[in-house]
VOFI-988871 format. One record per residue (C-alpha): x, y, z; residue number from 1. Coordinates in steps of 0.02 Angstrom, whole numbers, plus 50000, padded with zeros to 5 digits. Example, Ala and Ser with C-alpha at 12.3 -4.5 7.8 and 13.67 -1.06 7.14 Angstrom:
REM VOFI-988871
+-------+-------+-------+-----+
:     x :     y :     z : num :
+-------+-------+-------+-----+
: 50615 : 49775 : 50390 :   1 :
: 50684 : 49947 : 50357 :   2 :
+-------+-------+-------+-----+
This chain:
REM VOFI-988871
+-------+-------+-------+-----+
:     x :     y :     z : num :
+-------+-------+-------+-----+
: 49567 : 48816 : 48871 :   1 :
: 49622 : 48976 : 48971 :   2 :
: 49510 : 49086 : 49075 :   3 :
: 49407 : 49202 : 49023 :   4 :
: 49504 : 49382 : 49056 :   5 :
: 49411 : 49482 : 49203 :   6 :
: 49365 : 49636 : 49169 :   7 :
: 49405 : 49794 : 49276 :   8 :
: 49321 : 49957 : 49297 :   9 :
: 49439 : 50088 : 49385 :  10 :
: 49377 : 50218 : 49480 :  11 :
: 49496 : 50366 : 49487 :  12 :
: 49597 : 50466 : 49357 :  13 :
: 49758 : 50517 : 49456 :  14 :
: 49931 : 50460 : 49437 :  15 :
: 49873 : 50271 : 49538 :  16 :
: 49719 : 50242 : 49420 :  17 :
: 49855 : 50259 : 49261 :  18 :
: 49959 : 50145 : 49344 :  19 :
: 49827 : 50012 : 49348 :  20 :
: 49775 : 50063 : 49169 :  21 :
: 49960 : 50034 : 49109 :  22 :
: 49960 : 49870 : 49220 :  23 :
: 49820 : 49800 : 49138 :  24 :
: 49852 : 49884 : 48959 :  25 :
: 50043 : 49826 : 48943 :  26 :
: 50088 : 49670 : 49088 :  27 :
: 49936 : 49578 : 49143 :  28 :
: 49862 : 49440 : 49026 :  29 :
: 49735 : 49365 : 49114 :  30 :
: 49644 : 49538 : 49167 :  31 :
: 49578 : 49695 : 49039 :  32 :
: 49514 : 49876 : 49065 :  33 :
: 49340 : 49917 : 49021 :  34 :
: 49283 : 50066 : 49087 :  35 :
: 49349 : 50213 : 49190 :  36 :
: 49248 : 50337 : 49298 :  37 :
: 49287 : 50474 : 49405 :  38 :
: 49375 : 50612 : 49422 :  39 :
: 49422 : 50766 : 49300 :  40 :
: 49552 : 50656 : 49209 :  41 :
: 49439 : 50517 : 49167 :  42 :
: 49399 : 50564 : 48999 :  43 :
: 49564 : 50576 : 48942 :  44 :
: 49635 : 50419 : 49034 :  45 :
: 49464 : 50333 : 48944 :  46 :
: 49522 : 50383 : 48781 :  47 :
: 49703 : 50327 : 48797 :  48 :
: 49667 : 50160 : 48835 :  49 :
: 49521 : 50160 : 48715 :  50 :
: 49386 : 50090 : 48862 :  51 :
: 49217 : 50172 : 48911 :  52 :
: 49215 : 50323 : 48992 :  53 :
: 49072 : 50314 : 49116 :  54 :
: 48967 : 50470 : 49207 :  55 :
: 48982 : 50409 : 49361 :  56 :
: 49046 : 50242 : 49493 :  57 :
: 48856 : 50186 : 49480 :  58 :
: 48858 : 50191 : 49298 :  59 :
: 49030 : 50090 : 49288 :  60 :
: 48988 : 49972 : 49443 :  61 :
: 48832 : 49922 : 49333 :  62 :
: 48910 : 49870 : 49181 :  63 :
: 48901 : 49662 : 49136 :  64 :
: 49079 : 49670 : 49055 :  65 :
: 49155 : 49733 : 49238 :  66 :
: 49175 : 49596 : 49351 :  67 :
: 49294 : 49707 : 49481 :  68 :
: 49320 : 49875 : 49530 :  69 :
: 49496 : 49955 : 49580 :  70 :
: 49458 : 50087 : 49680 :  71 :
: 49612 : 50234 : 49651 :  72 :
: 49525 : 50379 : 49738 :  73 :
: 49560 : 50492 : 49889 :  74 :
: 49560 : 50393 : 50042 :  75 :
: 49384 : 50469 : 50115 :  76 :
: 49307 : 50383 : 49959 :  77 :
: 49359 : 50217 : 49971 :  78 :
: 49192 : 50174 : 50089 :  79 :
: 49061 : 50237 : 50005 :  80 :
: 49152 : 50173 : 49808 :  81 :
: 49190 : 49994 : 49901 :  82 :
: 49005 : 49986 : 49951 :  83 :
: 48930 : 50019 : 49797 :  84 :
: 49056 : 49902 : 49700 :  85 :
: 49003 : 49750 : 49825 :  86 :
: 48815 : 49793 : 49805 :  87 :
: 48825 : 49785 : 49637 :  88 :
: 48925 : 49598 : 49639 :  89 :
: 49070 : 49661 : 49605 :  90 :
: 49234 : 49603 : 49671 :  91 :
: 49336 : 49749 : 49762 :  92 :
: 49506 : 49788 : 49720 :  93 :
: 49553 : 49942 : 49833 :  94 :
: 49700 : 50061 : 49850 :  95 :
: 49797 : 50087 : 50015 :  96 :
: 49742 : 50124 : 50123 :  97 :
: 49592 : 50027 : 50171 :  98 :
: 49490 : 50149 : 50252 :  99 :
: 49523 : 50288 : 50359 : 100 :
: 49483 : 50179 : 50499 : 101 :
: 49454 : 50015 : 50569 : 102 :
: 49261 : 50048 : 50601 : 103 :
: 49269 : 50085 : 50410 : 104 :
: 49353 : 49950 : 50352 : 105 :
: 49235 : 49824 : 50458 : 106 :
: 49087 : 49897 : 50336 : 107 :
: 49179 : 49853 : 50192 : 108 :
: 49239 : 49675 : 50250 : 109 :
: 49047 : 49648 : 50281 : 110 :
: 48978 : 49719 : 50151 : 111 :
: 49092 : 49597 : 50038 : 112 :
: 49071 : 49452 : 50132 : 113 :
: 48855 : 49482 : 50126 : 114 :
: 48890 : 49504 : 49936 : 115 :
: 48978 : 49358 : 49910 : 116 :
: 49132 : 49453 : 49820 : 117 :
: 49320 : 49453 : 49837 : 118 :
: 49425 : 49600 : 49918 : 119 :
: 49594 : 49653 : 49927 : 120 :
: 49700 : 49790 : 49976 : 121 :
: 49868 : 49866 : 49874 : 122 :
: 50019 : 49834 : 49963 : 123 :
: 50145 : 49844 : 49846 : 124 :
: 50280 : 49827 : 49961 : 125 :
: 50251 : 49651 : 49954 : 126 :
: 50267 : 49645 : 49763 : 127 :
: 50421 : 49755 : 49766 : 128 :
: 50549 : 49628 : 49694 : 129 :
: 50692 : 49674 : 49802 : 130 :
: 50549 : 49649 : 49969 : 131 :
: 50487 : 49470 : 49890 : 132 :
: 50683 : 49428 : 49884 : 133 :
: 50704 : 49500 : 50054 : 134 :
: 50564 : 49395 : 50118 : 135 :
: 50623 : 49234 : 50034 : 136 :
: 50785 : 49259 : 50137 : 137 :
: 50687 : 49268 : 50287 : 138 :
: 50616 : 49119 : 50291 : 139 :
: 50738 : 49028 : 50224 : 140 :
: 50788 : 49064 : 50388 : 141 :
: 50970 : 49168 : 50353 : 142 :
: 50956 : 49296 : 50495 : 143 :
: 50880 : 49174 : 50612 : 144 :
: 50720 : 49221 : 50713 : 145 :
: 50664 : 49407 : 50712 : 146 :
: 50699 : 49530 : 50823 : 147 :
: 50686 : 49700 : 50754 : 148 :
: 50619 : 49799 : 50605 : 149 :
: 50645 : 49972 : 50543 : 150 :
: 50552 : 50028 : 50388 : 151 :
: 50609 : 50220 : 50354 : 152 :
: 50565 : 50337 : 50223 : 153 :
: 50635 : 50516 : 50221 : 154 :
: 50566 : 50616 : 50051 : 155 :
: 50575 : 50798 : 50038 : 156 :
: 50392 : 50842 : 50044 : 157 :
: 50358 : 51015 : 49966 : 158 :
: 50328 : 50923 : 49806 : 159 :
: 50124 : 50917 : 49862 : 160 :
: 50141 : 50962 : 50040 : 161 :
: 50128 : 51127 : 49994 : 162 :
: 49995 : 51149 : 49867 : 163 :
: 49808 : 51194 : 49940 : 164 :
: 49733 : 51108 : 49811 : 165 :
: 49822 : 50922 : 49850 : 166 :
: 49716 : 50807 : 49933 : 167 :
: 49841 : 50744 : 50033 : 168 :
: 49825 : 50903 : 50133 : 169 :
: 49649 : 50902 : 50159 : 170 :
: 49620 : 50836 : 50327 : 171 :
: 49482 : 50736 : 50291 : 172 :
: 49594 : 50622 : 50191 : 173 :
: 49674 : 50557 : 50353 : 174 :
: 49872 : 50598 : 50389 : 175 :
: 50031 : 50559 : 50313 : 176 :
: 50066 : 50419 : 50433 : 177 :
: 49915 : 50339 : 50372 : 178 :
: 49953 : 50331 : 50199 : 179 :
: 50138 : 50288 : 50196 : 180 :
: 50117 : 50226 : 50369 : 181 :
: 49986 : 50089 : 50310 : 182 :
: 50133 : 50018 : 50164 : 183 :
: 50253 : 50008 : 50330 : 184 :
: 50131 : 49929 : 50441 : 185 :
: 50095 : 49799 : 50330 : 186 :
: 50275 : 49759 : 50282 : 187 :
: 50291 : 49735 : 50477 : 188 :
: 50149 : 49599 : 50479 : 189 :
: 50202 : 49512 : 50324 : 190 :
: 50416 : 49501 : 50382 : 191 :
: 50369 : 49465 : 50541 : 192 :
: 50230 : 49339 : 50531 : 193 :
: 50162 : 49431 : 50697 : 194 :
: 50050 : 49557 : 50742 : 195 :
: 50040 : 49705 : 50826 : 196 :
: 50020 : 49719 : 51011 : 197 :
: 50059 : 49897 : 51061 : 198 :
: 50101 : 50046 : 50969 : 199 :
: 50169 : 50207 : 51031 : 200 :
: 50204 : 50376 : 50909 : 201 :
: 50273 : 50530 : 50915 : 202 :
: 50210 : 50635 : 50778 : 203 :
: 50298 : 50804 : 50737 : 204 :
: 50287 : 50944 : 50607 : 205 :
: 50430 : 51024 : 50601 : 206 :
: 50424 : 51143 : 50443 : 207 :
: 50237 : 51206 : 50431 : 208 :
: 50196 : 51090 : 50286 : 209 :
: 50007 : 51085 : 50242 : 210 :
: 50001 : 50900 : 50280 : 211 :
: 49956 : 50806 : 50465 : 212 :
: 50108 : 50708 : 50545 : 213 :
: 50244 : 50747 : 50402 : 214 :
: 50366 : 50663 : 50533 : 215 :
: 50319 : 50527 : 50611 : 216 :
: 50427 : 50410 : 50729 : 217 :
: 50313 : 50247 : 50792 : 218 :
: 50374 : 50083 : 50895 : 219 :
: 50289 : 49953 : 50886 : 220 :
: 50278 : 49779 : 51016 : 221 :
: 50231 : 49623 : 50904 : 222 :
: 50136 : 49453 : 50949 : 223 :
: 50323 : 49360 : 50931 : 224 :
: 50401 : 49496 : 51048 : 225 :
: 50494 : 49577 : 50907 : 226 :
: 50501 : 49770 : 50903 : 227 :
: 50488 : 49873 : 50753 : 228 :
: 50541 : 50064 : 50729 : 229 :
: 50456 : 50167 : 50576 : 230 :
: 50510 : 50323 : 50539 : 231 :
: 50424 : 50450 : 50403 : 232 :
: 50471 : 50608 : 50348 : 233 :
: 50424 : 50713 : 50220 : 234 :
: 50516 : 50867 : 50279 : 235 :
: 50702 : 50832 : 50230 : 236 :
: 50768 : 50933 : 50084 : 237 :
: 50795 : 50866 : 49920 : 238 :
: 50977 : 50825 : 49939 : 239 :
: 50977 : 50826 : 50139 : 240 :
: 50977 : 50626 : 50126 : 241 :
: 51057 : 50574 : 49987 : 242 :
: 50965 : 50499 : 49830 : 243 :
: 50986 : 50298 : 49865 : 244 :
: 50936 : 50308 : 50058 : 245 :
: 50755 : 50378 : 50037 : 246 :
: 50653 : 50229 : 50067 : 247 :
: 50736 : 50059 : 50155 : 248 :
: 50699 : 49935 : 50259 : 249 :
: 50840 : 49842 : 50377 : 250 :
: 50784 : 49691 : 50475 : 251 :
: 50902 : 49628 : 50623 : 252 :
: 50882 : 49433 : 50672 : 253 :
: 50964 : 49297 : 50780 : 254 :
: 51091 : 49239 : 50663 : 255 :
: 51123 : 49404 : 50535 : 256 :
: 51024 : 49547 : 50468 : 257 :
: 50957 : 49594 : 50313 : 258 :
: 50951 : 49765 : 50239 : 259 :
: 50878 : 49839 : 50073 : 260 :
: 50822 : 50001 : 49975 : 261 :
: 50786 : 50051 : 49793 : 262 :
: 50922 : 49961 : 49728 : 263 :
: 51022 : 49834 : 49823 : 264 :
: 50999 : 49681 : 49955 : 265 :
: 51126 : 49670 : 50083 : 266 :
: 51135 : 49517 : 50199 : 267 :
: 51231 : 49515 : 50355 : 268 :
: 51286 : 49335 : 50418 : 269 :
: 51434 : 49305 : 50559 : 270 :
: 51581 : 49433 : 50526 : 271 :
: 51521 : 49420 : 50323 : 272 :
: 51415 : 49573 : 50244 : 273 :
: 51386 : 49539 : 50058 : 274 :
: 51265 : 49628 : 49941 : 275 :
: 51145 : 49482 : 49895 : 276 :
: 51054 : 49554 : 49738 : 277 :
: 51071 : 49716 : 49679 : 278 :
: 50975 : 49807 : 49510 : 279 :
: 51096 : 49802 : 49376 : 280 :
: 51057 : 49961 : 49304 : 281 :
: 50996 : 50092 : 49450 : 282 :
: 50908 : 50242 : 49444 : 283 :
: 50813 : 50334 : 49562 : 284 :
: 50632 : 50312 : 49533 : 285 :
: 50522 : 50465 : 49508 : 286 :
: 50370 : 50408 : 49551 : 287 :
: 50305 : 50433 : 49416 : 288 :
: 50152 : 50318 : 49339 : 289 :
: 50259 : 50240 : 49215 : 290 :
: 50405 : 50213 : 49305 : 291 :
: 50427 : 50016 : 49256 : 292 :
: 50436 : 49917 : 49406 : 293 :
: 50286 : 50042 : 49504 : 294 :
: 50192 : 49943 : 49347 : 295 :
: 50285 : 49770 : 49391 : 296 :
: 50230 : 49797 : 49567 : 297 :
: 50053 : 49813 : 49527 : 298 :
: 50032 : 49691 : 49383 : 299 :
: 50114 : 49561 : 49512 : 300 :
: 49950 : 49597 : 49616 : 301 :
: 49836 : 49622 : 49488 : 302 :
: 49895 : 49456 : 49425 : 303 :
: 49879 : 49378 : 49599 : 304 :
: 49725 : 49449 : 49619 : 305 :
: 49648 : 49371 : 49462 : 306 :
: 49720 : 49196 : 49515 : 307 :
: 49601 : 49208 : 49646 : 308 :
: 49463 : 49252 : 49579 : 309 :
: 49479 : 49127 : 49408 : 310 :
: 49508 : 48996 : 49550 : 311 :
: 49378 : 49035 : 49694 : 312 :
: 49498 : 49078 : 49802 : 313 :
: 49525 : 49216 : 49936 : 314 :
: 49661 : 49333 : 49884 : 315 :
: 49834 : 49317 : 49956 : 316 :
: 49813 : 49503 : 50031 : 317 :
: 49656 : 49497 : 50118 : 318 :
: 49535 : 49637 : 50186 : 319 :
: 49584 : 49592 : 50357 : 320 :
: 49759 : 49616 : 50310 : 321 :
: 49713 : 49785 : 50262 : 322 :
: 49599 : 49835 : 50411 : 323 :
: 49775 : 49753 : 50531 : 324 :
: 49880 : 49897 : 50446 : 325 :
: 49734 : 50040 : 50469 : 326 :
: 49723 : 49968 : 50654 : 327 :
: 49893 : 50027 : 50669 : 328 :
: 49896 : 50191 : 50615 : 329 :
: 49754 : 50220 : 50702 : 330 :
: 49835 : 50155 : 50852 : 331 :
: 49982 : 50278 : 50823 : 332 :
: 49860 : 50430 : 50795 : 333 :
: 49804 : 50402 : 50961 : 334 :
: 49964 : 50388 : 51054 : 335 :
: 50047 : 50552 : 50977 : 336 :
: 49885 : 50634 : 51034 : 337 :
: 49874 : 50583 : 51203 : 338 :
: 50067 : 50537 : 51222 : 339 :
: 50034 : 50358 : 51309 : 340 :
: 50062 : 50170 : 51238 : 341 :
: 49917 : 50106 : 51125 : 342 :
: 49882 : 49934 : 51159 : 343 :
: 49804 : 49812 : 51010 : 344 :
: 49653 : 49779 : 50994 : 345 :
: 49596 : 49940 : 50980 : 346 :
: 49420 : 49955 : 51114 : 347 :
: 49249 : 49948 : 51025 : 348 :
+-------+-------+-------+-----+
């Protein structure tokens, strides 16, 4: 006999709580939408996916049919929403990132663990199929042991940058290196097996853009010695970069490297470079919510996530995993401020 499906509450409206609706409504079997609260979209998103549009969090958190909460709000939310999904009993499904800092994201880990409910963090990076490929080349071992990392992403960033009313402006919602920064972070952690030791950023704005650290250059020293180089920067024009190059990781190792983007694997072994994989039909995604694999990425998690829970377990991505990548950042917002190395832990 199979499971009984869990039931999910989202909190949020935006373009990240329809991707979760979509996930649940169109690729994950084992896991169905309820309710929906929050936000000046709810009641439309509610009605689309014929669930329960409730008042408020309190009202949806309290619900019997709602066993966990994905939490698809602004980032200065995600503390207050997590606490008040674990209070209720609730298992806590959150959106990247974690917290807008580490002291945050200790609440949250507590408050779970005193609740006796599950919690994980999005990092769809790792559910990205040509990063899970990646990965399985890795440690396979075809590029040998690690030694470097470089995550980029250069997007032309007037597309929200620029708008007064975007949230991802607002200050209190934390910086651009800490949202895209936390996806990068993590993808560090999880190649590299390691963690980070010291971090130093330079953070630059080159263009005036209504958004904190739209370029962002950060090195960071890992447990296994490896070094890793992240770049970000929303301030390229649309065209200034090409279409294919936007977002790509390349990963150099003792015996060959391995690089990879929206479309295509390439593995370098010896004097051989050979594209591994490649999508057999590419088009640049728009990031929109219904772009098919954003949904593929998600479902994969969702569906991991539910694993867990139908089986006891911890998730694969933990809270700590999440509160590693926020350490980061945090570590790199406090080199570009004071222009010195960051060394991890973080004090206090």
């Amino acid at each position: 006999m199979s499971a009984t499906p869990i039931g999910f509450g989202i909190l949020g409206s935006g373009n990240m709580a329809r991707v979760y609706a979509d996930a649940l409504a169109t690729q994950v079997t084992a896991g169905r939408l309820v309710a929906v609260a929050l936000g000046s979209r709810a009641g439309s998103l509610a009605a689309e996916f014929e669930v329960a549009d409730e008042p408020s969090a309190e009202d949806l958190a309290e619900r019997a049919d709602v066993d966990a909460v994905v939490i698809a709000t602004p980032h200065s939310t995600h503390l207050p929403l997590a606490l008040l999904a674990a209070a209720a009993g609730k298992h806590v499904y959150l959106e990247k990132p974690m917290a807008l800092d580490v002291a945050e994201c200790d609440q949250i880990i507590a408050a779970c663990r005193r609740a006796g409910v599950q919690l994980t963090v999005a990092k769809q990076t790792r559910h990205m199929e040509m990063s899970m490929r990646a990965k399985a080349y890795i440690d396979e071992g075809r590029i040998g042991e690690i030694l470097f990392l470089r995550p980029m992403s250069v997007t032309p960033g007037s597309g929200f940058a620029n708008v007064p009313q975007s949230w991802p402006s607002d200050p209190r919602e934390g910086d651009a290196f800490l949202d895209w920064g936390s996806h990068a972070c993590d993808a560090i952690r999880w190649f590299s097996a390691a963690d980070a030791v010291r971090v130093y950023a330079d953070y630059e704005n080159f263009t005036g853009l209504r958004l904190e650290s739209p370029t962002a250059m950060v090195q960071i020293r890992l447990s296994s010695k490896a070094i890793a180089q992240i770049l970000l920067c929303y301030e390229i024009g649309p065209s200034g970069f090409g279409t294919r190059r936007n977002n790509q990781y390349e990963i150099v190792g003792t015996e060959g490297s391995i690089f990879w983007d929206l479309d295509r694997i390439e593995l370098l072994t010896g004097a051989r470079d050979q594209v591994v994989w490649e999508l057999p039909s590419w088009t640049l995604p728009d990031f929109k919510p219904r772009d098919p694999r954003r949904i593929g990425n998600t479902a994969r998690q969702l569906d991991d996530f539910i694993a867990a829970l139908q089986a006891g377990q911890m998730p694969r991505i933990t809270g700590q995993d999440g509160r590693a990548a926020i350490e980061m950042t945090q570590a790199a917002k406090q080199s570009a401020q004071t222009g010195r190395a960051v060394d991890l832990p973080l004090a206090g």
